[in-house]
N, C-alpha and C positions, 0 to 999 in steps of 0.2 A: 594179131591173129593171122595164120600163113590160111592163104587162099587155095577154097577146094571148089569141087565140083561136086562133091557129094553130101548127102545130108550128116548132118554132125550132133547126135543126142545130148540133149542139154539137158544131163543127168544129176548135175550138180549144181547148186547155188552159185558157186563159185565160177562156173561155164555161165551160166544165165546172166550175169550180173559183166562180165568179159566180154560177152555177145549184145548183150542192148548198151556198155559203152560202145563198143565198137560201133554199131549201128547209129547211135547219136549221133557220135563224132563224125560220121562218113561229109553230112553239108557241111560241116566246120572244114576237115580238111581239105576238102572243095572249092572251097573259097566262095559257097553260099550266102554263107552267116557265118556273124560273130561265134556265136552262142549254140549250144542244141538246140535251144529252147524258142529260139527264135523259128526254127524252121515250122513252115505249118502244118507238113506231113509226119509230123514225128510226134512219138508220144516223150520225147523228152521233156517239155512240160506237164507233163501231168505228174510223170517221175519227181520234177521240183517241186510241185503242189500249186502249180497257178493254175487259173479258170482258164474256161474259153477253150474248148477243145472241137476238134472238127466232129468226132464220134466220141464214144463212150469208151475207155479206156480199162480196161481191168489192171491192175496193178499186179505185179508177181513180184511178191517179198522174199 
């Protein structure tokens, strides 16, 4: 994803779905964690279906 400053409408499944990898992967690239799913601010586990979440998560399909 090229880096803005502005807000970017996530009109499309195929945007939404680009934007929360992207967002996962940000502590992986990091060199945080291994894994998304690892980190404990992220909803990337809920995405994979494991328990144990900080908050309550809505999923968007």
């Amino acid at each position: 994803m090229a880096e803005h400053s502005h807000p970017i409408e996530l009109n499309t499944n195929d945007k939404l779905t680009r934007c929360l990898n992207y967002i996962h992967q940000n502590p992986v690239e990091a060199g945080i964690v291994l894994s998304p799913e690892e980190y404990l601010y992220s909803s990337a586990a809920n995405y994979a279906g494991l328990p144990d979440s900080l908050i309550e998560v809505i999923l968007v399909e």
